[in-house]
MIFIVEX-482234 format. One line per field, with one value per residue (C-alpha): residue number from 1; residue in three letters; chain; x, y, z. Coordinates in steps of 0.25 Angstrom, whole numbers, always signed. Layout:
BEGIN
k: [NUM,...]
r: [ALA,...]
c: [A,...]
x: [X,...]
y: [Y,...]
z: [Z,...]
# end
This chain:
BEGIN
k: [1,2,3,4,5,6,7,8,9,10,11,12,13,14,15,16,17,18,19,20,21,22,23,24,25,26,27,28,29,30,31,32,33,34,35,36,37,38,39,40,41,42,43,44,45,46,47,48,49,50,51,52,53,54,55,56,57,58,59,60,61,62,63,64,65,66,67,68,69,70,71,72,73,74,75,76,77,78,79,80,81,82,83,84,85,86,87,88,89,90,91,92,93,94,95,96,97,98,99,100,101,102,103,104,105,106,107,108,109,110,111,112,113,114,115,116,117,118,119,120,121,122,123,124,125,126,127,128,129,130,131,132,133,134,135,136,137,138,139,140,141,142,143,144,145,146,147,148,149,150,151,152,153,154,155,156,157,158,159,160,161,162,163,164,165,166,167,168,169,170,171,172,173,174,175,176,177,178,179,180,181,182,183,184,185,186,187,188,189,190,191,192,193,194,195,196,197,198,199,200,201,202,203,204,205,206,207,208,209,210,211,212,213,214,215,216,217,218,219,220,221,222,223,224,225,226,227,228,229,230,231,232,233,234,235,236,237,238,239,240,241,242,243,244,245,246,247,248,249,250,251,252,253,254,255,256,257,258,259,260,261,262,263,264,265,266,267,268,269,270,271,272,273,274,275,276,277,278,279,280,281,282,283,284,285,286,287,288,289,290,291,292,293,294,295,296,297,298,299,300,301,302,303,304,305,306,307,308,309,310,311,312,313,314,315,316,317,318,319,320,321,322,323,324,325,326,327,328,329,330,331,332,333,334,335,336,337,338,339,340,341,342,343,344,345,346,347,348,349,350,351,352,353,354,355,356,357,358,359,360,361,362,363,364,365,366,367,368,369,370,371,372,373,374,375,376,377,378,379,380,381,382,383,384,385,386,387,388,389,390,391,392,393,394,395,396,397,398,399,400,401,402,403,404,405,406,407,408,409,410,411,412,413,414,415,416,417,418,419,420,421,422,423,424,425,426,427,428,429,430,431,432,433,434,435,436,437,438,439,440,441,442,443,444,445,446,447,448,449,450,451]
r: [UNK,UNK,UNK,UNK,UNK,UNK,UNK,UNK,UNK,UNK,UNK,UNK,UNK,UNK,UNK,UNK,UNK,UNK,UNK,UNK,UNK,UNK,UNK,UNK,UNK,UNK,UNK,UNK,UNK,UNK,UNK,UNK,UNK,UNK,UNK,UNK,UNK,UNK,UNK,UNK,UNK,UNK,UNK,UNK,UNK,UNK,UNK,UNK,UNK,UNK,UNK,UNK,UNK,UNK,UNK,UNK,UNK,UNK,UNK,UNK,UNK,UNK,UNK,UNK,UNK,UNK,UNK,UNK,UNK,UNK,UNK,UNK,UNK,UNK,UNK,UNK,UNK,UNK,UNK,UNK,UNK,UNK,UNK,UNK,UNK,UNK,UNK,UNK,UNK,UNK,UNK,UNK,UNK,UNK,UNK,UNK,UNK,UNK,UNK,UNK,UNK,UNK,UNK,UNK,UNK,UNK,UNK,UNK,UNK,UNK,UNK,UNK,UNK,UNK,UNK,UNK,UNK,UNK,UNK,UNK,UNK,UNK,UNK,UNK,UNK,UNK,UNK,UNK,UNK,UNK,UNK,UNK,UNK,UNK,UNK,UNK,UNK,UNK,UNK,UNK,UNK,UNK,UNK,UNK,UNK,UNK,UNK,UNK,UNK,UNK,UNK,UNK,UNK,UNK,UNK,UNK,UNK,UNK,UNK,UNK,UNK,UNK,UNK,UNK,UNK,UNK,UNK,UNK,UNK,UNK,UNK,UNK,UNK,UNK,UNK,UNK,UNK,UNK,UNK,UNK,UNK,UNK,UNK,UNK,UNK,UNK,UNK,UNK,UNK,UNK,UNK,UNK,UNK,UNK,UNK,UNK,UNK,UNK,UNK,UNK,UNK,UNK,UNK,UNK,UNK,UNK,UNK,UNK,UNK,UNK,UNK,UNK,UNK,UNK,UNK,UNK,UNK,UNK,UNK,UNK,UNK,UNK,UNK,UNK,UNK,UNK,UNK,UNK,UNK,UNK,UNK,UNK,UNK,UNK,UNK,UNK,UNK,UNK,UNK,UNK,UNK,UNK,UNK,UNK,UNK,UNK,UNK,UNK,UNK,UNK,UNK,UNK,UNK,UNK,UNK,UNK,UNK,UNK,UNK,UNK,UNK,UNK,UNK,UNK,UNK,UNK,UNK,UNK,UNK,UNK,UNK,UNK,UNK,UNK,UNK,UNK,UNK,UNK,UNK,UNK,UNK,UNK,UNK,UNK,UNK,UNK,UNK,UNK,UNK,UNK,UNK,UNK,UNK,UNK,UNK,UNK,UNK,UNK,UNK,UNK,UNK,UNK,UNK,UNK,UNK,UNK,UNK,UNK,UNK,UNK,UNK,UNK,UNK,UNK,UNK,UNK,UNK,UNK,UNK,UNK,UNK,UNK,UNK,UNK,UNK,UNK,UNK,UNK,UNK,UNK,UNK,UNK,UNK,UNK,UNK,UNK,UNK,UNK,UNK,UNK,UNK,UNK,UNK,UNK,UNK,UNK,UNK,UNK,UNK,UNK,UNK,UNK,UNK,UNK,UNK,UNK,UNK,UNK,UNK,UNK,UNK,UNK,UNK,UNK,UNK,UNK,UNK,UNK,UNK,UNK,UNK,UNK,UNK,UNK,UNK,UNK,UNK,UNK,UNK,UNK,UNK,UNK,UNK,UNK,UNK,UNK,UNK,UNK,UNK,UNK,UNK,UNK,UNK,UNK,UNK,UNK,UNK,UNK,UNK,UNK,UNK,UNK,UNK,UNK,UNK,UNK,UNK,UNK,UNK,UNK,UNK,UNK,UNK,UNK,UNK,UNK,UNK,UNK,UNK,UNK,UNK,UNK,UNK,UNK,UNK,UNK,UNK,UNK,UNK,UNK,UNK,UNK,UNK,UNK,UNK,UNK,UNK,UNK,UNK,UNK,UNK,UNK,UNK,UNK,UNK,UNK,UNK,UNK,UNK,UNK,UNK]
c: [A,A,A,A,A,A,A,A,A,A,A,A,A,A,A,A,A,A,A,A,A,A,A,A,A,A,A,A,A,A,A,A,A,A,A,A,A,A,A,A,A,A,A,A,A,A,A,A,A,A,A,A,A,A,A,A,A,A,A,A,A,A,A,A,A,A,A,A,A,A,A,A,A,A,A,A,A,A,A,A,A,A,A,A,A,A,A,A,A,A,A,A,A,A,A,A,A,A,A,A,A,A,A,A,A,A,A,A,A,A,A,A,A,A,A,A,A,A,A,A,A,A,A,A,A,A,A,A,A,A,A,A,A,A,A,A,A,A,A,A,A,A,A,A,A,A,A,A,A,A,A,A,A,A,A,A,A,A,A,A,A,A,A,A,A,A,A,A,A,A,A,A,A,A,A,A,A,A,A,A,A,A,A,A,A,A,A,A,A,A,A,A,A,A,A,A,A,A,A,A,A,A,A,A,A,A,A,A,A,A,A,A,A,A,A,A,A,A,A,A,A,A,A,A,A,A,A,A,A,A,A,A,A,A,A,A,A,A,A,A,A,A,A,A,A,A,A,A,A,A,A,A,A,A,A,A,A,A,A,A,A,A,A,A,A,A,A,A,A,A,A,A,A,A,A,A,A,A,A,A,A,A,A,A,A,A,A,A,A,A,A,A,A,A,A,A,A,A,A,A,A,A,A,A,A,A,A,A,A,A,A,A,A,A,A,A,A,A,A,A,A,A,A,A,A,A,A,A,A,A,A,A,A,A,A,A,A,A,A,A,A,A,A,A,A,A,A,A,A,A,A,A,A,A,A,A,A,A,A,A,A,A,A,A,A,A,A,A,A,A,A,A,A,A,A,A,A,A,A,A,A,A,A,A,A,A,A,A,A,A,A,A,A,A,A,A,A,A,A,A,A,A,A,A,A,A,A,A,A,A,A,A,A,A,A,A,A,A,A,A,A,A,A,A,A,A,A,A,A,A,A,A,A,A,A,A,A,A,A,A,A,A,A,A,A,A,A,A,A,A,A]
x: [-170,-180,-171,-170,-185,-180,-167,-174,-185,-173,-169,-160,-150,-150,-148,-136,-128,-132,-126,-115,-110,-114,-100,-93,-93,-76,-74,-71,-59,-51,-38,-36,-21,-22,-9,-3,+7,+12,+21,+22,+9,-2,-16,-25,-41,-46,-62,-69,-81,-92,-107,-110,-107,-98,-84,-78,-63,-51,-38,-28,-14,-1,+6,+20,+29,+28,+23,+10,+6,-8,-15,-30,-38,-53,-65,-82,-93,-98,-113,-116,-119,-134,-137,-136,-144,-131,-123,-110,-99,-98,-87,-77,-65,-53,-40,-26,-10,+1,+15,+29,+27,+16,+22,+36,+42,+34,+42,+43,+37,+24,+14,+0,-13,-20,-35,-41,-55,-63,-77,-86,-88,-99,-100,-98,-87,-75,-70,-58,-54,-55,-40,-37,-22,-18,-3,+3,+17,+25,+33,+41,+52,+53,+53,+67,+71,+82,+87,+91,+93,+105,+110,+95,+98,+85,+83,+73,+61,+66,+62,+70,+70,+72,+74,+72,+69,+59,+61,+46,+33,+29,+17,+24,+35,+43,+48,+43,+47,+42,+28,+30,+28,+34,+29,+40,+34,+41,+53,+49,+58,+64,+62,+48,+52,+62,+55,+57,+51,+52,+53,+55,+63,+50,+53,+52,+61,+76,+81,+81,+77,+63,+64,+64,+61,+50,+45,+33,+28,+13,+15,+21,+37,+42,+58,+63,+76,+85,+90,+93,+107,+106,+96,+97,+89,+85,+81,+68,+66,+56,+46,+36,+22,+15,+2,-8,-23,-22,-16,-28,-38,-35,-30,-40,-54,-50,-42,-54,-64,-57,-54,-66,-68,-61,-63,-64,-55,-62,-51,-44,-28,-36,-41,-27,-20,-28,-27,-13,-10,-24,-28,-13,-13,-27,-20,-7,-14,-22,-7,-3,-14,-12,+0,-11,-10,+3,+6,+17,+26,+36,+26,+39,+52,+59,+63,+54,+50,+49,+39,+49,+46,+52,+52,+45,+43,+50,+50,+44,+47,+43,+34,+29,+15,+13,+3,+5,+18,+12,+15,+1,+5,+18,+19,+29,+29,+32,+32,+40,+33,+35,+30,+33,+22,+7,+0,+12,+12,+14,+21,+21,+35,+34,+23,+13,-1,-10,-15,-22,-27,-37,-36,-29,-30,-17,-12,-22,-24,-16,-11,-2,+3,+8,+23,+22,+26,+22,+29,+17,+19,+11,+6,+0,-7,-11,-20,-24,-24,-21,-19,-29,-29,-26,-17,-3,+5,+18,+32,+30,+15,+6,-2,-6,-1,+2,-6,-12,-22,-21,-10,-2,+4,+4,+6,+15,+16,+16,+23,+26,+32,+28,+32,+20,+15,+26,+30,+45,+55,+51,+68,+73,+63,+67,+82,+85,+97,+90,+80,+93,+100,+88,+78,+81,+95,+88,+76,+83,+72,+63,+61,+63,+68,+74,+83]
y: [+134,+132,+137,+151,+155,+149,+158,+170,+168,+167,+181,+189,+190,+174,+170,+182,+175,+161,+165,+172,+160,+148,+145,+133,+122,+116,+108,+90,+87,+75,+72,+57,+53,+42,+38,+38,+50,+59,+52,+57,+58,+56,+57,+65,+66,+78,+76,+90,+92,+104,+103,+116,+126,+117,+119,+131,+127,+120,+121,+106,+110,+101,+106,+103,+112,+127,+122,+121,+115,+118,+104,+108,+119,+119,+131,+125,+136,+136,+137,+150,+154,+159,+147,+132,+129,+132,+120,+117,+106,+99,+88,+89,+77,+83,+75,+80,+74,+75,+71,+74,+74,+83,+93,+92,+100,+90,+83,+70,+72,+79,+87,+91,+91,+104,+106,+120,+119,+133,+135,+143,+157,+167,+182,+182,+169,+164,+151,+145,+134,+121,+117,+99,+97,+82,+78,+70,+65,+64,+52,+54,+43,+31,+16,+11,-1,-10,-19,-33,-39,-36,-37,-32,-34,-31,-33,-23,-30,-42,-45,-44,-45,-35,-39,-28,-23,-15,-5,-7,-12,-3,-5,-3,-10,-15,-10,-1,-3,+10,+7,-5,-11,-25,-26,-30,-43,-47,-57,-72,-75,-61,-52,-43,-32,-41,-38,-42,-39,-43,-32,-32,-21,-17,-20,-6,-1,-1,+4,+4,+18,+14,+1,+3,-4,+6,+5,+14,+16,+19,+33,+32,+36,+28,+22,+20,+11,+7,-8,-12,-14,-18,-15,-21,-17,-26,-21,-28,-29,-23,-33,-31,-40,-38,-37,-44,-44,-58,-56,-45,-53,-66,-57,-46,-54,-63,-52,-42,-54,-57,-42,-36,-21,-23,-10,-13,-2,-6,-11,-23,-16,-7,-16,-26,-14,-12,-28,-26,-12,-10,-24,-28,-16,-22,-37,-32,-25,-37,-44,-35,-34,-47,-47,-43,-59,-64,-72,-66,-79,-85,-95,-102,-106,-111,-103,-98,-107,-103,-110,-117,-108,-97,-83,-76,-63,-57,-50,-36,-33,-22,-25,-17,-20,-19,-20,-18,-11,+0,-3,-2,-5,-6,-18,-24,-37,-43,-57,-68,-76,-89,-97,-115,-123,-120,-120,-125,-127,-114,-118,-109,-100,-104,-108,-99,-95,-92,-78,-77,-87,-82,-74,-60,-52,-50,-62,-71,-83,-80,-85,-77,-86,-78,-83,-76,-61,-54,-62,-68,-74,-73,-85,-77,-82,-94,-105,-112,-110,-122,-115,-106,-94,-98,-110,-114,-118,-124,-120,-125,-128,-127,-114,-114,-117,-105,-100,-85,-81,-65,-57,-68,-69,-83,-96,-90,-90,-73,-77,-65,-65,-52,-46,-38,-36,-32,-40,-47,-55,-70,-74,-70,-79,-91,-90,-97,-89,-76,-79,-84,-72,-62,-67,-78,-72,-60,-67,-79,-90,-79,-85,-100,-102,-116,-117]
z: [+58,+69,+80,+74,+82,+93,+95,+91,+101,+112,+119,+110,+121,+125,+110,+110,+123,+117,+102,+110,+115,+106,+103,+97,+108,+109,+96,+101,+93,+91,+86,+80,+75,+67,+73,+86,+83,+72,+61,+46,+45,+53,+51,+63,+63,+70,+75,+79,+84,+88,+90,+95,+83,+74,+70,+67,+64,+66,+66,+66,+69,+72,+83,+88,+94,+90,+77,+70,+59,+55,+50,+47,+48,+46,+48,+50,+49,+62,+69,+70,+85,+82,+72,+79,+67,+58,+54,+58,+59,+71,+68,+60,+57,+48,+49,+47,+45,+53,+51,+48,+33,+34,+45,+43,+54,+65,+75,+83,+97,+102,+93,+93,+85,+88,+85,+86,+83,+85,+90,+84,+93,+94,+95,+109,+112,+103,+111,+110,+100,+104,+106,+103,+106,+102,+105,+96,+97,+82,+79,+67,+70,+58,+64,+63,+55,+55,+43,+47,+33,+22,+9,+1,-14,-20,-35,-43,-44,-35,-21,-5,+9,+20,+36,+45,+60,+64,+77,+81,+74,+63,+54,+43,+37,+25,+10,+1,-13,-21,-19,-14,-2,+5,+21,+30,+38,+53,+51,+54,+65,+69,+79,+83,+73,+62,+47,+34,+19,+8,-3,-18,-25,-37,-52,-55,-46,-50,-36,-22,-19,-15,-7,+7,+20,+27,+41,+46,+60,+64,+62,+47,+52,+41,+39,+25,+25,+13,+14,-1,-2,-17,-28,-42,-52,-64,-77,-84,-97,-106,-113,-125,-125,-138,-135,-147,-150,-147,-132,-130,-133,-126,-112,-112,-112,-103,-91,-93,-91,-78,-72,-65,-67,-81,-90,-106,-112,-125,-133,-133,-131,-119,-113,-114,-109,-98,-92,-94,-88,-77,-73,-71,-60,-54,-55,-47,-37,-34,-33,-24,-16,-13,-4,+8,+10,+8,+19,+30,+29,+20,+12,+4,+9,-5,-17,-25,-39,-53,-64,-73,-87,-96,-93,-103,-95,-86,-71,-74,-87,-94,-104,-114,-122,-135,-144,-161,-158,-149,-132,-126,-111,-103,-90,-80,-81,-68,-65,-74,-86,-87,-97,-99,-105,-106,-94,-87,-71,-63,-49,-36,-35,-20,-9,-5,-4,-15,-15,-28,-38,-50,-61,-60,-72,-80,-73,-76,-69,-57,-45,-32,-21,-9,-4,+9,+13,+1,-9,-19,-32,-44,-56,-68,-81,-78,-82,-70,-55,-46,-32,-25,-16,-3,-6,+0,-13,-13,-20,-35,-33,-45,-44,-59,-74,-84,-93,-101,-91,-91,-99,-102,-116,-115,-107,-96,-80,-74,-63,-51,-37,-30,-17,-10,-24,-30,-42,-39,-49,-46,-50,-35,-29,-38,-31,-19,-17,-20,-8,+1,+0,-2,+8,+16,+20,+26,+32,+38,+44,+41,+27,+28,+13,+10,-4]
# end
């Protein structure tokens, strides 16, 4: 407050004409797009700034023709003109959204981001608004596709192919499957813009309503395309797994030991419930986080291999806990169980890379070998681990033998192929003529499968 006997020891006339005219200097604005034009929604950063007096408002309008859409509006309380002791706000950042989606009567071609920041005036002066006009041209048109490949039969809960051609480089691409998402990757040996995924149909899904092949530019024009020319939905079974003390007490202690963050429910059935329901959702989410390092190559070449064993389980079934006649939790099921001798030797469904290999929860001893493009397979409850992470194994190799580590009943192999995560029935990839007719037909010497 030191500046007030100052300005009181200045003429009464001088500090009239130097309040009379202390006005608000013209606000600095900037306009930053995040993105190079207005698509379907496009995120804009407006930076003001005033030293003199501060901030008084703002106006943020969208400008295109005779329209005008209001985006933002904001008011600061300002210096006042006698007090440059007063405080005030010099900068200000705000951010607002643009797009076809949010301002549905915007149209392809040339528009404007108006900013109307006001300065503060006096009793003497009311200056104009500072006025930022920042031209920005809308893009609303979606990149086209083209479908090379024919005859997608898709099974619920199985696994396809889709060869397409792009009309540029976008930077996204590939099939969405409810929430699901299989990346389209460039077709070894076809043209600059020649594209294939690989896709699944999810087990949970029992039509085709959902899948679609998606292609996104920069801007976020997304186009949607059908290309399933034959769904078949399969009915699972509903299974029942009794659940005893016995079972509790030998797979509770030992997954809770070996799960870090693990909460005590304070009962044994609690605590059973939650290994089987929250630590399954952790342990999947892991699985799927995995497909980051799939390899972007085909890592087999021969038909996929089964261990030589009874099914005891099937793919997703619906199984239904129960424990002294009263359901306590309710799963899908989804891999295959197989079960031969104890400890029995578990060979590789095909060659690959090991991802993973410790123990995983639920799943036990556990090992995942990567097979190139998404497509991992997965080797649960076992006993021992012969491979490592980061090994090439062959077709048939040894990765492990069977065992009861984790929520196994018993002396079993878990055994899952999954697609970018998603869990996929095993049986298709076991047929030669199913990887013919579904894969290799479309991908040609994309794929070099030998029978």
């Amino acid at each position: 407050m030191v500046a007030v006997p100052v300005l009181l020891s200045v003429p009464v006339g001088t500090l009239a004409l130097w309040v009379g005219l202390r006005t608000g200097d013209p606000a600095q604005v900037e306009v930053r797009p995040s993105l190079p034009a207005i698509g379907p929604r496009t995120p804009i950063t407006i930076k003001l700034r005033e030293s003199r007096r501060g901030l008084v408002a703002v106006e943020i309008d969208l400008v295109q023709g005779g329209t005008v859409t209001r985006l933002d509006a904001r008011s600061y309380v300002a210096q006042r003109a006698w007090a440059p002791w007063d405080p005030k706000v010099s900068e200000a950042e705000l951010q607002v959204v643009v797009g076809k989606a949010l301002q549905p009567l915007l149209m392809p071609g040339e528009a404007e981001i108006r900013v109307t920041a006001h300065r503060a005036h006096t009793w003497m002066r009311s200056p104009a608004p500072t006025v930022h006009r920042q031209p920005m041209q809308v893009q609303l048109q979606a990149p086209k596709v083209r479908i090379l490949s024919f005859n997608t039969f898709v099974a619920q809960g199985g696994s396809e192919a889709v060869v397409y051609q792009l009309e540029r480089e976008v930077p996204k691409e590939g099939v969405k499957a409810g929430r699901w998402w299989f990346p389209g990757y460039p077709l070894p040996g076809g043209g600059p813009l020649d594209r294939f995924a690989l896709f699944a149909a999810p087990y949970d899904q029992d039509d085709a309503k959902d899948i679609r092949l998606v292609v996104a530019d920069e801007l976020g024009n997304e186009a949607q395309v059908e290309f399933i020319d034959k769904f078949k939905p399969r009915p699972f079974r509903n299974d029942t797994i009794p659940v005893s003390d016995k079972l509790m007490n030998t797979v509770v202690p030992a997954i809770s030991a070996q799960t870090a963050g693990f909460r005590d429910r304070g009962n044994l059935v609690a605590n059973y419930v939650a290994i089987n329901s929250e630590v399954r959702l952790e342990n999947n989410a892991r699985l799927e986080a995995l497909v980051e390092r799939t390899q972007r190559r085909f890592l087999w070449d021969q038909v996929f291999v089964s261990m030589q064993a009874k099914v005891i389980s099937r793919f997703a079934d619906r199984r239904s806990y129960m424990y002294n006649g009263v359901e306590i939790d309710r799963q899908d099921h989804l891999g295959l169980d197989l079960a031969s001798t104890q400890k029995a030797p578990v060979p590789a469904t095909n060659s690959g890379i090991v991802l993973l290999a410790e123990y995983l929860g639920i799943y036990g001893n556990c090992v995942v070998i990567d097979h190139g493009y998404g497509l991992m397979s997965l080797y649960a409850h076992l006993s021992t681990m012969d491979v490592r992470v980061g090994e090439s194994v062959k077709r048939a190799q040894v990765v492990g033998r069977t065992g009861t580590t984790g929520m196994a009943l018993g002396d079993h192999l878990h055994f899952t192929l999954m697609l970018h995560g998603l869990p996929v029935t095993p049986i298709e990839w076991w047929d030669a003529h199913w990887i013919r007719d579904r894969l290799s037909l479309k991908l040609g010497d994309a794929l070099p499968f030998t029978e």
